[in-house]
C-alpha positions in Angstrom: -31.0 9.7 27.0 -28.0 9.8 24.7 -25.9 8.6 27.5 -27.5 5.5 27.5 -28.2 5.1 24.1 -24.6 5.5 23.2 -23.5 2.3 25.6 -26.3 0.5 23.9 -24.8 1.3 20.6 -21.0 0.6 22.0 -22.3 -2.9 23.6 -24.1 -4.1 20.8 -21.0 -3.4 18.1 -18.1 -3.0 20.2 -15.9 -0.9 17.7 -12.3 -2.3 18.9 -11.7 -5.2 17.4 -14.0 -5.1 14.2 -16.0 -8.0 13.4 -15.0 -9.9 10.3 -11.8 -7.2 9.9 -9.8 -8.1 7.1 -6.3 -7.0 6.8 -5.9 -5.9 3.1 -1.9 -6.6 3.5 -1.8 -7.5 -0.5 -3.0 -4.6 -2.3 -0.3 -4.8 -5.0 0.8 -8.2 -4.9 -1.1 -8.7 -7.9 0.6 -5.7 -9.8 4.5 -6.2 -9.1 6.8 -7.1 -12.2 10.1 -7.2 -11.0 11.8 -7.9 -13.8 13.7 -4.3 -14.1 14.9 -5.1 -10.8 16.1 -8.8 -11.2 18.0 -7.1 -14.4 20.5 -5.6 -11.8 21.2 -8.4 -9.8 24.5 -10.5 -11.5 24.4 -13.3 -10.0 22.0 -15.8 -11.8 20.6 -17.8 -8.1 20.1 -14.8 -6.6 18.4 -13.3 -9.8 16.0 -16.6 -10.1 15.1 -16.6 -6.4 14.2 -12.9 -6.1 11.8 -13.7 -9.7 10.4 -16.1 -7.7 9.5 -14.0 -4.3 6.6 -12.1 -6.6 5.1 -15.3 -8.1 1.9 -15.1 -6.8 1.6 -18.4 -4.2 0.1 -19.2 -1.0 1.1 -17.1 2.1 2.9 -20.0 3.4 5.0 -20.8 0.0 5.9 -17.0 -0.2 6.7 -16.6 3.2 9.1 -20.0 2.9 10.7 -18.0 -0.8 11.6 -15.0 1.8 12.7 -16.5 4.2 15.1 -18.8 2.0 16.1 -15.7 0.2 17.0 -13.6 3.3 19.0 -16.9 4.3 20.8 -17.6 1.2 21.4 -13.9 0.2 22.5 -11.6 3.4 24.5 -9.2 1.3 21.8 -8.8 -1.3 21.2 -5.2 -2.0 17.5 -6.4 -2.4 17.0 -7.2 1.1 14.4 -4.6 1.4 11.7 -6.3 -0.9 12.6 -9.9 0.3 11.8 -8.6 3.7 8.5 -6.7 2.1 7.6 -10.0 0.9 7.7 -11.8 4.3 5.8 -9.3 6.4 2.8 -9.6 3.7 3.1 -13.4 4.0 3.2 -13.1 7.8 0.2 -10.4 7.7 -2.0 -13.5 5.1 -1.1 -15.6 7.9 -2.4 -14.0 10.6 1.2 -13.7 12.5 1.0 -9.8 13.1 3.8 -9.5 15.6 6.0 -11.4 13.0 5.0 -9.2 10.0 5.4 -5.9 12.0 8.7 -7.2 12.5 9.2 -7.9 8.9 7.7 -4.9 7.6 10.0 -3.1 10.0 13.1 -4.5 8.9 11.9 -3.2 4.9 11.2 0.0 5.9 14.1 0.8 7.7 16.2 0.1 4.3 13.7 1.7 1.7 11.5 3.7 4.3 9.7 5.4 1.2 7.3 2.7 0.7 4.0 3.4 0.9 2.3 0.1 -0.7 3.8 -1.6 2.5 3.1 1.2 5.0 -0.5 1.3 4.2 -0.8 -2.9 5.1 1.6 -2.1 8.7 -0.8 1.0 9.4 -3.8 -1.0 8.8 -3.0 -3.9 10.9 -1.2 -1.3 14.0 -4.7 -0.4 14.2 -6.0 -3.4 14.4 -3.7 -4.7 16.8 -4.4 -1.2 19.2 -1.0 0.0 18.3 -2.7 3.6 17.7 0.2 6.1 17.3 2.8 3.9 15.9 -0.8 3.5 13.0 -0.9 7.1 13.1 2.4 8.1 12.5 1.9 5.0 9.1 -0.7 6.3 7.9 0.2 9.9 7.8 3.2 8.6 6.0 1.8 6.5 3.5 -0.5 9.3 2.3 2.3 12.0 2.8 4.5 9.5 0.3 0.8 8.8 -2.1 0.7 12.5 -2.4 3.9 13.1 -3.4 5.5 9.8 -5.7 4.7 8.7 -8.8 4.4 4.7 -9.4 6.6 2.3 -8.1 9.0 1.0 -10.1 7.5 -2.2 -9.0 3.6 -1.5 -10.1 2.1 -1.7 -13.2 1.6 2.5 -14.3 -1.6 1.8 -16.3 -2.9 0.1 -13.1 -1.6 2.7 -10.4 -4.2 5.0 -10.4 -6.9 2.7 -9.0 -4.4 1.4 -6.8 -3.1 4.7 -5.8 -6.7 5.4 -4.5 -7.4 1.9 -2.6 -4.3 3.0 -0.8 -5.1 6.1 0.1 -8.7 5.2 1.1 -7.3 2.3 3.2 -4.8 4.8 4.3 -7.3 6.7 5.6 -9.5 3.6 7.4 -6.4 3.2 9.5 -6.3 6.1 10.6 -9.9 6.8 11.2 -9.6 3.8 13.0 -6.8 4.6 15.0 -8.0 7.5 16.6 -11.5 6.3 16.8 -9.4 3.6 19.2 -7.3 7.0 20.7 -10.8 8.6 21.7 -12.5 6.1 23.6 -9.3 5.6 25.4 -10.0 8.9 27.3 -13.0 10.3 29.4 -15.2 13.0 27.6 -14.0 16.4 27.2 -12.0 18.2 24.8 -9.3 15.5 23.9 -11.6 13.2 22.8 -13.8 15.3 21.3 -10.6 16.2 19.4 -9.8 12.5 18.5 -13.6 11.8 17.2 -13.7 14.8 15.1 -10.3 13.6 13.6 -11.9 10.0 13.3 -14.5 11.3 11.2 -12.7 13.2 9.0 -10.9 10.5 7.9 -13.1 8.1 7.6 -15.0 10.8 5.5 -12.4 11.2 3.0 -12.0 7.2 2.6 -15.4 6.9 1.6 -15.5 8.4 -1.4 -12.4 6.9 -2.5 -13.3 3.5 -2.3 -17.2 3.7 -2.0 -17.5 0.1 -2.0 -15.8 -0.5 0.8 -18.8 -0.7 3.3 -16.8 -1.4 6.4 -15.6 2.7 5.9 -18.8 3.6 6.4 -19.6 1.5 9.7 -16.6 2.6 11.2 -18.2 6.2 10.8 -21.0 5.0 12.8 -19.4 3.9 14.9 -17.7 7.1 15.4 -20.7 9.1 15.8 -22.1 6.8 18.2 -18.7 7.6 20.3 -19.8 11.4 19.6 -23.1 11.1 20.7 -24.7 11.7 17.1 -27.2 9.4 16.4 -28.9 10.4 13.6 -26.1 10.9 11.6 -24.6 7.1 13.0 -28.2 6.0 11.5 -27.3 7.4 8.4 -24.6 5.2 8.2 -25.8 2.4 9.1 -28.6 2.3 7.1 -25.8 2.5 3.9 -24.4 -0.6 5.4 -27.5 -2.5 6.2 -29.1 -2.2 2.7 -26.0 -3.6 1.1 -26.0 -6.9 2.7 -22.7 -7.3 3.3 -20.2 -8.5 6.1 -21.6 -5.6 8.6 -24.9 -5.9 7.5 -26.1 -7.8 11.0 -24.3 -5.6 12.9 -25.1 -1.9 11.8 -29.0 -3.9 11.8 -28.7 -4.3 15.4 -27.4 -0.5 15.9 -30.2 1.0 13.5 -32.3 -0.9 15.9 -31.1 0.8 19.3 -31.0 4.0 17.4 -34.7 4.0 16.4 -35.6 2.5 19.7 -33.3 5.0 21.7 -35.1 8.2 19.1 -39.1 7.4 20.3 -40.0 7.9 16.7 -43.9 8.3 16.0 -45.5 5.5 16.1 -46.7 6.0 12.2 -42.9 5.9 11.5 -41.8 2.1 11.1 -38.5 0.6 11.6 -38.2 0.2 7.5 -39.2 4.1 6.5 -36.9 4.8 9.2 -34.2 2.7 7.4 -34.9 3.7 3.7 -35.1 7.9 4.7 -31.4 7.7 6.8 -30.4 5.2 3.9 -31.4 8.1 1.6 -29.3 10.7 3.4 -26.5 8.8 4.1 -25.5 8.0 0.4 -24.7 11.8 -0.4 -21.7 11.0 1.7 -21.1 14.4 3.4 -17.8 15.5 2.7 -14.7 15.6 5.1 -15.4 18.1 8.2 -13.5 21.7 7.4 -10.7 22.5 8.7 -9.7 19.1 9.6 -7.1 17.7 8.0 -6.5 13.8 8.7 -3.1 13.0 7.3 0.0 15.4 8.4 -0.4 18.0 11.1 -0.9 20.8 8.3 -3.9 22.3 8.2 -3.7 22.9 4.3 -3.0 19.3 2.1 0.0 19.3 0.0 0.4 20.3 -3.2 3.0 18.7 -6.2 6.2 21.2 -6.2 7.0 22.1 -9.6 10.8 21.1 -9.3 13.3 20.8 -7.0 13.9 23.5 -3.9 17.6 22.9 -3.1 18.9 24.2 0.6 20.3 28.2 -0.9 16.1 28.8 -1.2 15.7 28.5 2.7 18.9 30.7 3.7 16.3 34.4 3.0 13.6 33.2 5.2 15.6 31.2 7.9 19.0 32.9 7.8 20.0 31.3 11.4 18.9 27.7 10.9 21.0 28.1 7.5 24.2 28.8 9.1 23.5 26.1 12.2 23.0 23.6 9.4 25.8 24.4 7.1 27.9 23.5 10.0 27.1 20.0 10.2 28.2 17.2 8.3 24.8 16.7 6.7 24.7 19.7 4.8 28.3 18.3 2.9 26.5 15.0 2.0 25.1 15.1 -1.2 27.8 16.9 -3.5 30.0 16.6 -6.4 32.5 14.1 -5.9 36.3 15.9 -5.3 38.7 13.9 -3.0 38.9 16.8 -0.3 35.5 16.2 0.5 36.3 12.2 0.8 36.2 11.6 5.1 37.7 8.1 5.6 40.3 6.2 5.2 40.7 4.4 2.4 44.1 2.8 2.5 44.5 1.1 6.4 41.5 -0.2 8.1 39.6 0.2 5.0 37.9 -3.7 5.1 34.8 -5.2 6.4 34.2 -8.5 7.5 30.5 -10.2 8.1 30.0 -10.4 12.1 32.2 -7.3 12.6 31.2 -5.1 15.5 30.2 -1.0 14.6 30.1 1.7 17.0 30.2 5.4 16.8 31.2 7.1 19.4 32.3 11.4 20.2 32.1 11.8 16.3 33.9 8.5 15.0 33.1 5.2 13.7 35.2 2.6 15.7 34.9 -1.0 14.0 35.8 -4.0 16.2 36.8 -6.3 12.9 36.1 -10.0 13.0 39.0 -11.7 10.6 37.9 -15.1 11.2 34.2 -14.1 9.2 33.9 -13.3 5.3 35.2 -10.4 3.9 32.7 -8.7 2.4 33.4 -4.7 1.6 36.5 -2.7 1.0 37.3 1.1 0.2 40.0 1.7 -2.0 42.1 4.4 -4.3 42.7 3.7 -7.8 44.5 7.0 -9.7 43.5 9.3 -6.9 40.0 8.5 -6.7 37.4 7.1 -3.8 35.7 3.6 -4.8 33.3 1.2 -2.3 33.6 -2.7 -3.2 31.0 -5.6 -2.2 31.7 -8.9 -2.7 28.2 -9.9 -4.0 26.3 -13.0 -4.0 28.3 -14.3 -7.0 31.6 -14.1 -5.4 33.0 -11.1 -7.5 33.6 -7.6 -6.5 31.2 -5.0 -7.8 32.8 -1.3 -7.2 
């Protein structure tokens, strides 16, 4: 019986794509002030056309401010947030492939951004892209958990949007594997993928209640899991509150209580208002399922900073492997013995010069006939890194 009920349930609301979806790619459009960012840029055009990528305009007039600004400034050091600004236009615009590509381009320069990671997560899976939304999502909330504001958000304002992010966060992901599951044949991996589904669409609901396409996404994953009373529950939430899903989790509630052979002295509408009734306690997430990274137990704030010497007792080999390698010399006090370049030959960049690294070294192919643009020099014995900027000075 189940079997049958559940393609009912699948034909009558197919789950991938969602009806009505919306792509909340603009969570925090609303809430950006960039003006402590536009106070580092010198040059007054650049200055005045990054103000105006976060005046609040139509997709197609912010994605024409990006694009001019990407354009006009390739040596910006605020390329990140010009290309932020372009994938959300894209996203408002329906252009997915576009904004993906975008949003890419952002995260590979500021990669901590989980504002923009939450939209790319949520329209990966939309657009079936499940692990590359898994991988997002996970992300985004790893980042949420961790971060304070962004200097680019409101503070007084970042709590409520702190938890829209992590609830939509969580949609994606729920969504994701929900997409994952019903990609395979039944047995354990998809049973694996539903219960993963569930428990992160669980943990959405609460943090946005209002959200009612959460909660028909959970039916939708019980139906998958063959649990119709608890899919009725669900749907009942979603059916009494009149909104976008309203018709559809109907139609489900329908095939359910068909599919169930109630008593006949049991209508359709007692049927709706007693799983309505259970389905508002919202059940919290299933135990020992944890949604976001791999970890079974959710992370916790660290009370300060854990520098490399606190691994060396536990992981003694790992240690001395990684104090051989050049990343473990990154991040120290400046002295010029532990300077590795050459900054007095070779020591210039031109735009349209060709990088490679090859057995260890960086070999550039320069291009003399393009801009220069960067230069490493000494001054009294010490290292320095100059850019021309977009105002046609040197900043060290």
């Amino acid at each position: 019986m189940f079997g049958r009920f559940l393609l009912i349930g699948l034909l009558l609301c197919p789950p991938v794509p969602l009806p009505g979806q919306d792509i909340d790619a603009n969570l925090s459009i609303e809430n950006r002030s960039p003006s402590t960012v536009a106070d580092q840029i010198s040059d007054p055009a650049e200055r005045q056309a990054f103000g105006a990528l976060f005046q609040v305009a139509p997709p197609s007039q912010m994605l024409e401010r990006a694009t001019a600004f990407l354009e006009r400034f390739p040596q910006s050091a605020f390329l990140a947030q010009a290309y932020d600004v372009a994938a959300r236009a894209h996203f408002d615009l329906g252009d997915y492939g576009a904004g993906l590509e975008s949003a890419e381009k952002s995260l590979v320069l500021l990669p901590e951004n989980p504002v923009l990671l939450v939209s790319v997560a949520d329209v990966e899976a939309r657009e079936h892209r499940n692990q590359t939304a898994i991988s997002h999502a996970q992300d985004a909330l790893w980042d949420l958990d961790r971060f304070t504001a962004p200097g680019s958000v409101d503070r007084q304002s970042w709590p409520d949007l702190k938890r829209r992010l992590q609830a939509r966060a969580q949609f994606a992901l729920g969504r994701a594997m929900l997409n994952q599951a019903l990609e395979l044949p039944s047995g354990e991996a998809r049973t694996g993928w539903l219960n993963r589904s569930k428990a992160a669409l669980m943990q959405a609901r609460p943090l946005n209640p209002a959200d009612l396409e959460v909660t028909y996404l959970l039916g939708l994953a019980y139906l998958a899991a063959r649990e119709p009373r608890p899919a009725a529950d669900t749907f009942a939430v979603v059916y009494q509150g009149h909104g976008d899903f309203a018709s559809q989790a109907e139609q489900n509630l329908r095939a359910i209580y068909r599919a169930l052979k109630f008593d006949p002295s049991v209508s359709f509408d007692v049927f709706v208002q007693q799983s309505a009734a259970r389905g508002r306690s919202s059940p919290p997430a299933q135990p020992g399922v944890d949604s976001s990274k791999s970890s079974a137990v959710r992370a916790q704030a660290l009370p300060g900073y854990a520098g490399s010497s606190s691994c060396q007792a536990c992981h003694a080999d790992i240690y001395r492997q990684w104090a051989e390698t050049g990343m473990s010399r990154m991040l120290r006090p400046y002295a010029p013995a532990n300077v590795i370049g050459d900054f007095q030959s070779n020591n210039t960049f031109f735009l349209g010069d060709e990088a490679q690294y090859r057995d260890g070294k960086l070999e550039v192919k320069a291009d003399h006939t393009q801009t220069l643009f960067a230069r490493m020099v000494l001054r009294n014995h010490r290292h320095y890194f100059e850019i021309r900027q977009s105002d046609g000075k040197w900043h060290t």
